[in-house]
Structures are given as C-alpha cells and as structure tokens.
KOLTIKOL-499739 format. One line per field, with one value per residue (C-alpha): residue in three letters; x, y, z. Coordinates in Angstrom, 2 decimals. Example, Ala and Ser with C-alpha at 12.3 -4.5 7.8 and 13.67 -1.06 7.14 Angstrom:
! KOLTIKOL-499739
residu [ALA_SER] $
x [12.30_13.67] $
y [-4.50_-1.06] $
z [7.80_7.14] $
END
This chain:
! KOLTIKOL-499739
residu [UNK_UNK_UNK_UNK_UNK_UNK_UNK_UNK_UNK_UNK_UNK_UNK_UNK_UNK_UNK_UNK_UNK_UNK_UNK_UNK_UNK_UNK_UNK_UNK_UNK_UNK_UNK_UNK_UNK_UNK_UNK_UNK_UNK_UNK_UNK_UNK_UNK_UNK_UNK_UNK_UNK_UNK_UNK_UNK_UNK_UNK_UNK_UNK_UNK_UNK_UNK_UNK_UNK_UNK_UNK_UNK_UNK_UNK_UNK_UNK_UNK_UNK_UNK_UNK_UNK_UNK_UNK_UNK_UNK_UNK_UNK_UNK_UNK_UNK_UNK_UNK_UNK_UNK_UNK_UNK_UNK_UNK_UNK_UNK_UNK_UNK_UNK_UNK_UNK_UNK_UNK_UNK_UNK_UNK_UNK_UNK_UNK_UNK_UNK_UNK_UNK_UNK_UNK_UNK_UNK_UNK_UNK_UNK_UNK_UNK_UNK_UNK_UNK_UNK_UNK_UNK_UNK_UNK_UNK_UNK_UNK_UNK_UNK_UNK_UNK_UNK_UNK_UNK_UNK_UNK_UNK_UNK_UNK_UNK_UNK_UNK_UNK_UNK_UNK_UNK_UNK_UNK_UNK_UNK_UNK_UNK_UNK_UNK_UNK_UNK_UNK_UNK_UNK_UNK_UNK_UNK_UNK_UNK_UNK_UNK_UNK_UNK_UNK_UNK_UNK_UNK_UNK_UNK_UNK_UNK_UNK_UNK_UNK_UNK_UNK_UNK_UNK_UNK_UNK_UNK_UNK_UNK_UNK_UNK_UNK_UNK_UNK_UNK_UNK_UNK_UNK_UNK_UNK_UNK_UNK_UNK_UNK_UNK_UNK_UNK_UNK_UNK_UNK_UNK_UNK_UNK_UNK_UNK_UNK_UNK_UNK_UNK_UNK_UNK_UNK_UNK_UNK_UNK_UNK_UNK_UNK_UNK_UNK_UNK_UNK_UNK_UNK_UNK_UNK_UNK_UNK_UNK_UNK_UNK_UNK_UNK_UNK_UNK_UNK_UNK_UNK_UNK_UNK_UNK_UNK_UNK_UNK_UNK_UNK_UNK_UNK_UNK_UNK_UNK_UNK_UNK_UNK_UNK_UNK_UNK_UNK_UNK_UNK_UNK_UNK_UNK_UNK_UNK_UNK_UNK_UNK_UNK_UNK_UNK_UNK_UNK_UNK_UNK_UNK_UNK_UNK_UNK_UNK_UNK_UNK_UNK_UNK_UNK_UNK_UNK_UNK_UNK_UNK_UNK_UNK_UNK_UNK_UNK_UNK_UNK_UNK_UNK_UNK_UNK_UNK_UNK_UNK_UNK_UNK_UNK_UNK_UNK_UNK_UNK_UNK_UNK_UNK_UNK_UNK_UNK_UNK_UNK_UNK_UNK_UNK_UNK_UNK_UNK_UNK_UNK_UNK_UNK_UNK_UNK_UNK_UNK_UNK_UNK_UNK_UNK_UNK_UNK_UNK_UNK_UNK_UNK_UNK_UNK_UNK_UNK_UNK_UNK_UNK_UNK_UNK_UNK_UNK_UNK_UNK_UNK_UNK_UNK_UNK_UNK_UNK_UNK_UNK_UNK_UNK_UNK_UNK_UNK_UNK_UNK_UNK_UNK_UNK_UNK_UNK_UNK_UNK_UNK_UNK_UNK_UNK_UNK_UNK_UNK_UNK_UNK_UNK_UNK_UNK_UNK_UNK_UNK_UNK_UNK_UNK_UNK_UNK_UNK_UNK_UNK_UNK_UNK_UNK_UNK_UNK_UNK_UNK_UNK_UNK_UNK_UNK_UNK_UNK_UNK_UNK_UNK_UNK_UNK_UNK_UNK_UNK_UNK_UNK_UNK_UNK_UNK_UNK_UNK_UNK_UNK_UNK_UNK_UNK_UNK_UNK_UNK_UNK_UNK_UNK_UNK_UNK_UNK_UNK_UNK_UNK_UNK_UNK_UNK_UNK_UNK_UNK_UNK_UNK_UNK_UNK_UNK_UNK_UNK_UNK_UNK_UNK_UNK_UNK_UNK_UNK_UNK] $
x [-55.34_-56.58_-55.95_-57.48_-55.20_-55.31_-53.53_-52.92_-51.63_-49.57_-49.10_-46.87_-47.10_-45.02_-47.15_-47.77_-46.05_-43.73_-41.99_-41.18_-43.23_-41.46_-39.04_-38.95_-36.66_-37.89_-39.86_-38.38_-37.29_-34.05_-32.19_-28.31_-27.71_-27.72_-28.60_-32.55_-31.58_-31.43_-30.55_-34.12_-34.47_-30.74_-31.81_-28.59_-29.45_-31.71_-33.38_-37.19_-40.33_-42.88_-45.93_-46.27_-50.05_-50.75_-49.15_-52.02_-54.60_-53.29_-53.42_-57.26_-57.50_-56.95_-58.93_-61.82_-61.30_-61.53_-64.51_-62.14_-63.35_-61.37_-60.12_-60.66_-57.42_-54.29_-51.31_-47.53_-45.40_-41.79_-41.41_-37.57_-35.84_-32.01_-31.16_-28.49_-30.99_-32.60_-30.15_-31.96_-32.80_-36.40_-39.26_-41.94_-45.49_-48.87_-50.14_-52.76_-54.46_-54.36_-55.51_-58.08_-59.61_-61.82_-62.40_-62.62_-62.04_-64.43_-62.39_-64.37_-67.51_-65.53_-65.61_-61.95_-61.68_-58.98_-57.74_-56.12_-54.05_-51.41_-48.94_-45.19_-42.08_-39.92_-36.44_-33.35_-32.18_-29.33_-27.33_-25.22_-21.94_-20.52_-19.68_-19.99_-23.00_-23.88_-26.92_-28.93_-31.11_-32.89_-35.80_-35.40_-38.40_-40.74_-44.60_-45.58_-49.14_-48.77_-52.63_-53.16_-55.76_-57.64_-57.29_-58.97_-62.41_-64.03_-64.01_-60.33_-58.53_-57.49_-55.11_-52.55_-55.05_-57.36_-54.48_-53.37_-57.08_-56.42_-53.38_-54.28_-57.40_-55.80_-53.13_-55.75_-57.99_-54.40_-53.24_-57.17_-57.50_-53.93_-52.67_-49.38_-47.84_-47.22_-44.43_-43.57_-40.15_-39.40_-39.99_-43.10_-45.55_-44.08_-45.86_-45.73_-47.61_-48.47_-49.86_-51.03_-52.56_-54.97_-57.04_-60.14_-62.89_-61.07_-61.17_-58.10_-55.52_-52.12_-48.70_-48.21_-45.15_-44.36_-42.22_-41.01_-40.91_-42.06_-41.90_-43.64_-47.31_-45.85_-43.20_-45.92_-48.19_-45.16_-43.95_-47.69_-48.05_-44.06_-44.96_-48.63_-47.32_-44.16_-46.29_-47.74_-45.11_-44.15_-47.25_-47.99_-44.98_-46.01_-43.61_-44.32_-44.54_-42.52_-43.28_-41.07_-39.81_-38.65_-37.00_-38.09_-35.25_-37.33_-34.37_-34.52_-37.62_-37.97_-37.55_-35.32_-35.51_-34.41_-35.28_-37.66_-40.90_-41.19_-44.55_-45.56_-44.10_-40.52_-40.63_-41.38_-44.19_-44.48_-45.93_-43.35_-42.46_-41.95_-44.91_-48.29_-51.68_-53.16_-56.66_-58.64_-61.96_-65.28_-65.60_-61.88_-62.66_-65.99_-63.60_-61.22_-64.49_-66.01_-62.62_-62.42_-62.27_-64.28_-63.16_-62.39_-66.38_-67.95_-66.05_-66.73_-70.55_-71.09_-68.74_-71.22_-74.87_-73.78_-71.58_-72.96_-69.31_-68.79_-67.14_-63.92_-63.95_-64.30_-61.78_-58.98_-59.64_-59.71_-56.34_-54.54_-55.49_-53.38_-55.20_-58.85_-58.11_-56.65_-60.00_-62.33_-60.43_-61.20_-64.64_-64.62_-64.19_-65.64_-68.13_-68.28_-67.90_-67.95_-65.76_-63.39_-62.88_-62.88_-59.29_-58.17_-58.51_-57.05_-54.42_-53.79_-53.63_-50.87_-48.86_-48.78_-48.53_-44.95_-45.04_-44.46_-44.96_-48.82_-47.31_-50.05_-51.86_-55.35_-55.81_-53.93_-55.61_-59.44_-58.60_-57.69_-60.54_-63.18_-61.30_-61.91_-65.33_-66.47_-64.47_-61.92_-59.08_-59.09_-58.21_-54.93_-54.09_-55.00_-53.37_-50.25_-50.42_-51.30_-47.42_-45.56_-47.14_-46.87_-44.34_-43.82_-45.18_-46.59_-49.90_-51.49_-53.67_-51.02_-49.10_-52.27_-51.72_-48.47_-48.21_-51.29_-53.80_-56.77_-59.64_-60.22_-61.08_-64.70_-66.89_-66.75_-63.37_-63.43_-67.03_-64.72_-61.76_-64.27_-66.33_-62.18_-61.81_-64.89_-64.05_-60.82_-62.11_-64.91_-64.31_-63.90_-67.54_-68.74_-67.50_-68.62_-72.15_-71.63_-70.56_-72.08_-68.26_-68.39_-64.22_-64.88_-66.44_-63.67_-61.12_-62.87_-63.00_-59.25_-58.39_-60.56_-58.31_-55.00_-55.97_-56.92_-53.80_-56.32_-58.11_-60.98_-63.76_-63.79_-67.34_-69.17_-66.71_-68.05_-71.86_-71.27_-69.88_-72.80_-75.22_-73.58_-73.14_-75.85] $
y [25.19_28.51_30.29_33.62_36.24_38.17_41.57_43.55_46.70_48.48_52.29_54.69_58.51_61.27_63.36_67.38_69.26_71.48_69.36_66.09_63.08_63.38_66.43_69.63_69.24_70.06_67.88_69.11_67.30_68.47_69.84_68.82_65.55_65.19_68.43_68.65_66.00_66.24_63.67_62.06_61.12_60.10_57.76_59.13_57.66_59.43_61.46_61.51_61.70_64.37_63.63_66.32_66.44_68.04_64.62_62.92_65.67_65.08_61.28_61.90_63.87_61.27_58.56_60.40_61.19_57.73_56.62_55.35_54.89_57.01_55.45_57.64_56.14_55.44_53.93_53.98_50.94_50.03_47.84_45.78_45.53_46.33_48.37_50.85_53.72_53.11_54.40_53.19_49.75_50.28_52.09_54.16_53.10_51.34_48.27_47.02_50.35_52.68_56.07_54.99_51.37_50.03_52.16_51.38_52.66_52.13_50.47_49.79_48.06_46.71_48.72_47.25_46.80_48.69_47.47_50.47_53.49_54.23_57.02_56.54_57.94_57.06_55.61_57.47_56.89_54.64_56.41_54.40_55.14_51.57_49.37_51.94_53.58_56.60_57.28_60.77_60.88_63.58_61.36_59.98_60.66_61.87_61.37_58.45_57.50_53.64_52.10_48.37_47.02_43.92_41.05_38.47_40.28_40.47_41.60_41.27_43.38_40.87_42.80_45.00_47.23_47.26_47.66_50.81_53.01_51.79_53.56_56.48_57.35_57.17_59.58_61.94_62.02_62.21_65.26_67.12_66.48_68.38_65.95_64.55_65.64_61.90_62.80_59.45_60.53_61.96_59.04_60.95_57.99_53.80_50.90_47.22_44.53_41.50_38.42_35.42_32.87_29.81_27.55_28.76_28.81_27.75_29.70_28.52_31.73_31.25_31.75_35.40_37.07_40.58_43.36_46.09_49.60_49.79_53.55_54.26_53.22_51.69_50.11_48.81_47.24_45.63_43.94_42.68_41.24_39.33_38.31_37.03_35.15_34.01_32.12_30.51_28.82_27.25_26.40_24.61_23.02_20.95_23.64_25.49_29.05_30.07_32.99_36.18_39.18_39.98_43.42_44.75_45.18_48.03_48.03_44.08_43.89_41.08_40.03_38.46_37.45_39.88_38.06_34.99_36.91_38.14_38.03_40.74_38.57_38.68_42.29_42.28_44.89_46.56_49.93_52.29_53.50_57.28_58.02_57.86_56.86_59.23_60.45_61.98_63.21_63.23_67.02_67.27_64.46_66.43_69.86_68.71_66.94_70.55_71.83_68.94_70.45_68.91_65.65_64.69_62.16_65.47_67.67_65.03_65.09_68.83_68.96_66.32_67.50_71.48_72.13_69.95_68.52_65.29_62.11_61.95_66.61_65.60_63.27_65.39_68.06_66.45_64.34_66.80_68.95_72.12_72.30_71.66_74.87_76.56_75.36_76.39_80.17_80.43_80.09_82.76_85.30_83.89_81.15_79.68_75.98_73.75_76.45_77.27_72.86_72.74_74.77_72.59_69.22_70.24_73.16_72.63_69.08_68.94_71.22_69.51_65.87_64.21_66.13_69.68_72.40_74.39_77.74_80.24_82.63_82.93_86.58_85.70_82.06_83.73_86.78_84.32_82.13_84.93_86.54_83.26_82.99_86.93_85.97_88.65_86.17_83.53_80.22_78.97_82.76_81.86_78.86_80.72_83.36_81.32_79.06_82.87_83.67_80.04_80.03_84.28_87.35_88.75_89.79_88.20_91.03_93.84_90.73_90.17_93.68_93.88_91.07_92.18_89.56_90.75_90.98_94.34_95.01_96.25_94.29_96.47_96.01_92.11_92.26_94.01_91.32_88.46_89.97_90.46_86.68_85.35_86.60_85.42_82.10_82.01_78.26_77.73_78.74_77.27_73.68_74.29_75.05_71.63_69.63_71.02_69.85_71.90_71.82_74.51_76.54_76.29_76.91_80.34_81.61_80.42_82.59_85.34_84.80_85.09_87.92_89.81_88.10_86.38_90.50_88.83_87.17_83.62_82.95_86.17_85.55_81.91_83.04_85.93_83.06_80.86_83.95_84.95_81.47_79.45] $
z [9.16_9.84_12.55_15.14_15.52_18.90_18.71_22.19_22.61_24.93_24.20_25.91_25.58_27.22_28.98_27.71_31.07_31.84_34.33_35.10_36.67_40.05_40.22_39.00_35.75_32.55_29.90_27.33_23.77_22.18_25.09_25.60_26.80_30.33_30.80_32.18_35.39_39.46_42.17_41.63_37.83_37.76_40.98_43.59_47.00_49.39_46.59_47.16_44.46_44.45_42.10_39.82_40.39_36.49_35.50_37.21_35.92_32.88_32.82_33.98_31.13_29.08_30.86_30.52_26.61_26.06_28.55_31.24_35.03_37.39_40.53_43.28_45.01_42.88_44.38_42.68_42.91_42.23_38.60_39.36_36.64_35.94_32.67_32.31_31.10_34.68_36.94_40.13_38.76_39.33_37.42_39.25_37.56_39.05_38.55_41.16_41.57_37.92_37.73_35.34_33.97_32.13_28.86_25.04_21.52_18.52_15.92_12.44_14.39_17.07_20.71_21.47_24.91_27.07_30.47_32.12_31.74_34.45_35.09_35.30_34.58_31.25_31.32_29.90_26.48_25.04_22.18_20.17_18.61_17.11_19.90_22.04_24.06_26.07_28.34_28.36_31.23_30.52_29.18_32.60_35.18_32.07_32.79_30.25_30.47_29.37_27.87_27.83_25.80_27.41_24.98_27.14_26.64_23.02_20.81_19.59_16.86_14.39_11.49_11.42_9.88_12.93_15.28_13.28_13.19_16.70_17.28_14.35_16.69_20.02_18.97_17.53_20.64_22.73_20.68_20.68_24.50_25.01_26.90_24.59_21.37_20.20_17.76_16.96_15.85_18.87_20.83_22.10_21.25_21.36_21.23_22.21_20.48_21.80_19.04_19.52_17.67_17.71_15.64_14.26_17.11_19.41_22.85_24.55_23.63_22.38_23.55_23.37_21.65_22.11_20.13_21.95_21.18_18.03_16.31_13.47_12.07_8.87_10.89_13.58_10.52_8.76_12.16_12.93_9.54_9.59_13.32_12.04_9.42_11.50_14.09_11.18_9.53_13.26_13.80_10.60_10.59_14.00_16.53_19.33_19.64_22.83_25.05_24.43_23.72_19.72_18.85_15.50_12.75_10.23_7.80_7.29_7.91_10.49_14.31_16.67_20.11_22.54_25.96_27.36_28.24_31.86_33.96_36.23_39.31_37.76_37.77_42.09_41.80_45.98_46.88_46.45_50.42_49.12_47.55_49.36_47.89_45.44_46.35_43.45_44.66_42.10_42.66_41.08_38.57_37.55_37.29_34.57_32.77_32.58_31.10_28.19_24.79_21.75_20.94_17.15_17.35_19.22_16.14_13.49_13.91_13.74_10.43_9.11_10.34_10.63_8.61_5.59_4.91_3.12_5.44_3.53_3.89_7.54_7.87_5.58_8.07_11.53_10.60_12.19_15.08_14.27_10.48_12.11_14.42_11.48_9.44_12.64_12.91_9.01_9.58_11.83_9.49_6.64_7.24_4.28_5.39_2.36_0.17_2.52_3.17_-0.48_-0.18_2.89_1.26_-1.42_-1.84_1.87_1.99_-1.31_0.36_4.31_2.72_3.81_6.97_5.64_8.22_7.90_7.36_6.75_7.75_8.68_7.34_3.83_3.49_4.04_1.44_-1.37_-0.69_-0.12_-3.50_-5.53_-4.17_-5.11_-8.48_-7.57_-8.64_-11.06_-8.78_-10.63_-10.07_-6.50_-6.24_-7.36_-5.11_-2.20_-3.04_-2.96_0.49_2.17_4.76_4.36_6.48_2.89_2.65_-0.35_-0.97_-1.54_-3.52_-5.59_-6.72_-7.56_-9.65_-11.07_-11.05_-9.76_-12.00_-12.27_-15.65_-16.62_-18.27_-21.26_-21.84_-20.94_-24.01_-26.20_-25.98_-26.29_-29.36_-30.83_-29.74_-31.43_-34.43_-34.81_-33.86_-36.20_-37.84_-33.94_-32.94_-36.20_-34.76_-31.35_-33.48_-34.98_-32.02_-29.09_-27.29_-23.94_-24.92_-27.25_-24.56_-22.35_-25.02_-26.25_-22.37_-21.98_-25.01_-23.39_-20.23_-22.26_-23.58_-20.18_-18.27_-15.95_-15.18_-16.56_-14.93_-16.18_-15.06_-16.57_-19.88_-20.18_-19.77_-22.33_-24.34_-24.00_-24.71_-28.01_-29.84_-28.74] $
END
C-alpha cells in the first residue's frame, strides 16, 4: 500500500539577548555551571518574573521575518510538567494567546503553513557522568522562541528533504534578522518532529509520533527517514501505530520510546498569576518593522537582477550570514561583483567548508583580488598568498613583496625570456603549427612563467605567444 507522509515541526531557538527571559542573569553559552542563576530561574519560592521586554521585541522580530500576524495582546501561562532540569516543576510559555500566528515558509513550491511562534523560557541542562547526573541551570530561564508548523492545513511537507530546506531556511532568516545564533551544537537551535502516516488520498490523519530534541540536520533527516519507514513496516504488517514520544539514538541510528504522548490538557495550561497580559501596540509593532535588516529573499534578488550573479553564486554566498557581510564590505571598496564572488565560492568556500572559522580580512582579501584582476599577481600566486595571510594580521601586500611575486617585470624583459623560450622549444611550436592543440599554448606560457618565477604577466605572455606563432 502506499502511504502520505505528514511531517510537523516544532523548532526551538534561544533568543539573541543579553539577559534572561525573566530575570536579569546572563544568556550566555560556556559560562561555569551553575554560575549565571538567581532565585527566579532556579524556581526558590516567592521569586517573581519580569518579562525582559527585548525578549518579546525580539520574538516580534522574528514573527515578522517570516510573515507572522502579531497579537496585540499576548498572555504567558504555566506548562505542568515535573523534570529535574525544571526546578519549579512548571515551564513559563503561551499557548492560547502567542506573540505571533499564522505565518509560512516557502519550501520548494510549497508555502508550508506555520501555526504560531511563542516566547518562553528554556529548561536547565542534564549532564551525564555514567549512572550519574548533574543539573546546570544556567540554561534555565533562557528566552526560546518555540515555532509550530500547522500540519492540519495544506500543503504538508512530505520528506525529510522538505523538512530540512525547512529548517536550513528558518535558521538563515533567524540568524540575518539578528534575532538567534542557532548553533546547533550549542543547543542554540532543537527540533521536534512529529510524522504521521496514512493511505494514499485518504484525509483522515494518522496517529502522530514525535522525536524529541533532535540536534543536528543530518541527524534530523536520518531520524525522519528510520521513523518514515518504521511506521511502515507496522502498518503493513496489519499493527497499529500508537501515539508517543521516541528519543533519537544518532550513534545506532534508530528510536525508542521515551513516554506515551501527552496532549496539551495533561500539561494543565492556566494564566500564569505573576505575569500580566502583554500589550504590544501597532505603533511599536510598525517601529521594529522599520528597523528589519534585508532578509536572505530581499538579498537574494538584488544578487540575481543587480548584481548579475548566477543562482548557485547566490546561494554559496548567502549560506552564511557572516561571509555575505564579508562579501557586501568587499564590494565596498572594490565593486567588482561577479569577480570578487568568483573568489568567495571558491577559494573562500574550500577554506570555510567543515565549519572552519572565516578568518580574513577585508583590506588583504580586496588587494589580492583587485591584484589578480589588474594582473598584478598570477592567481595560484594569489591563491598562495591568500593561505599565508588567512587567519594572520599580515598584510598581503607587503607579503606579496617579500616573497617576491608580484609581476613586476617589464615587458621587455618578459619579450626577451619568451623569444629565449621559443627557441628552445622550436620542435614544440612546430607541433603546435601542426596540431593547432591550445595545450601547446599553455605549455609555452607556463615555461615563460618558470622562467620569470611567476614576475610575468601570464595574459600579455600568452597573446605575445599567439602573435608570434600563428
């Protein structure tokens, strides 16, 4: 039989702000355990909330990135549940009344619907030492923004595939609106998936089945495709897929059940009694809309229509906001658009891939691309120079110098060389005569090049070239 897969998301991000959702401790990744906590994120009796209000600009921020309606009233609520990373047995987060609903993010040709985003604060963290665990609060009372896609309206993402551009775009359009960091190894960025499936056409949905937590893109498409194929086997073999929660095992790469699935009434959702309703105003709405910076779509179409780039140029480039800025502050000082992404999808690219930091300079990375460009520098020279300055306070120019491969020499002295070469190679040029092999070209202006130690100027060498023998 063949079956419809529904795939729902449910994405939580750690808010970009200085302090916590409801106190004044830091947000802040790396610090010693236990360390960044006060009477309200550890939960200690009579310890009151205050809403950290650039938490809720923040969460705005993001509602309007992705075409969300604001609520001009918001109300927190109390989530029951015991765990012991939430010292007060209950979370702070909204359900009834979000910050912002009904949005949606292009996927392929799919607008994928998206059901809310609410603010709320993050749990500690469990740390694990054999049978024995610790909890570090300071994760505690974090502002997590938490994004629910709505899987009852169509149209549905279907594959693993789809639910990844999904997440691959969100975190983008996160990261460009300044509003979270989503380092997924930090914990910055999780995400739940909920699957469920059902015979072809049908419209009744399936029992849903959820994994928790999930960290990882490669991890989250590996655990939709097991759980896919999972539901499957049970179904085809005449069982019943029951409703719960499975914890993803990356290392064996499968799932086990973790916990019968709870509904929104087992977790006893009430207005939390400490916190009052949350008024946001259109005049304060329209204020952080008029402070939004361009968006990777907005920065997208002027790559394509004014800068001239190429889709897969675009794309290389606006992966990753801090090498689009880097790209964009190039172009300041040398607005060469299509040369200096030439360098970017390339040189840069090799040398970021597998998460390496970008660690150059504007100044140096705009001399040796101008350089190559005015034919200055021969580019494996360039390429050369531009590995001995990554990740150093050297200035490529004086560095160019000293190792001495600028090309400097005058074209006299590069003719003379060449007319030397020529000859030398004369049952050379009497086969490129022959064959016509453009080879032969490049082999003559490579011997030119030896000769010179790369002074030359490999352009002008190969048109002398041409001039002389053909």
């Amino acid at each position: 039989m063949q079956y419809d897969v529904i795939i729902g998301l449910e994405v939580h991000a750690e808010l970009r702000t200085k302090t916590k959702c409801f106190c004044s401790c830091k947000n802040e990744y790396g610090s010693s355990p236990n360390s960044n906590c006060c009477p309200v994120c550890v939960g200690l009796p009579g310890a009151l909330p205050v809403l950290n209000k650039h938490a809720v600009e923040q969460t705005i921020r993001a509602g309007l990135a992705l075409g969300f309606e604001i609520n001009n009233t918001a109300i927190f609520e109390r989530k029951n549940y015991f765990y012991p990373d939430l010292s007060k047995a209950y979370q702070i987060s909204q359900l009834e009344k979000p910050i912002c609903i009904n949005g949606s993010l292009r996927v392929g040709e799919k607008d994928i619907p998206i059901n809310r985003i609410h603010l709320e604060e993050d749990a500690g963290k469990l740390v694990h030492f054999g049978s024995d665990s610790l909890i570090d609060y300071n994760r505690g009372g974090v502002p997590l923004i938490e994004l629910v896609t709505d899987a009852l309206k169509e149209p549905h993402m279907e594959t693993a595939d789809e639910a990844i551009e999904f997440l691959t775009k969100l975190r983008q359009i996160y990261i460009y609106a300044g509003v979270a960091d989503c380092e997924m190894e930090k914990g910055q960025m999780r995400a739940d998936v909920n699957i469920s499936l059902r015979p072809k056409g049908s419209k009744e949905f399936g029992t849903k089945v959820e994994m928790k937590n999930i960290m990882g893109f490669k991890s989250i498409h590996r655990a939709i495709n097991y759980e896919i194929e999972r539901q499957k086997e049970i179904l085809e073999d005449g069982g019943v897929i029951e409703q719960e929660t499975r914890k993803w095992d990356n290392d064996k790469g499968e799932s086990f059940t973790l916990r019968t699935k709870e509904n929104s009434e087992d977790y006893r959702y009430f207005p939390d009694p400490d916190l009052l309703a949350v008024n946001i105003s259109d005049e304060e709405i329209q204020k952080i809309k008029d402070t939004m910076p361009m968006l990777p779509n907005d920065m997208k179409k002027k790559y394509l229509e004014e800068y001239g780039l190429n889709e897969y140029d675009t794309d290389v480039i606006l992966a990753e906001k801090e090498v689009s800025d880097l790209y964009s502050e190039c172009l300041k000082d040398y607005f060469q658009p299509k040369s200096v992404a030439n360098w970017f999808t390339t040189e840069i690219l090799a040398r970021i891939k597998g998460g390496n930091k970008l660690d150059i300079s504007k100044e140096n990375l705009v001399w040796i691309i101008k350089s190559v460009d005015e034919k200055k520098i021969q580019r494996n020279s360039a390429k050369d120079l531009l590995t001995f300055v990554w990740g150093t306070n050297l200035n490529a120019e004086v560095e160019a110098k000293k190792q001495g491969i600028m090309a400097d020499l005058s074209s006299d002295i590069v003719f003379e060389v060449l007319d030397k070469i020529l000859k030398e190679k004369a049952d050379v040029v009497a086969q490129f005569k022959a064959e016509q092999d453009p080879k032969i070209l490049n082999f003559l202006v490579g011997q030119v090049m030896r000769e010179t130690r790369g002074k030359a100027n490999a352009g002008e060498v190969m048109e002398k070239i041409k001039e002389k023998i053909m």
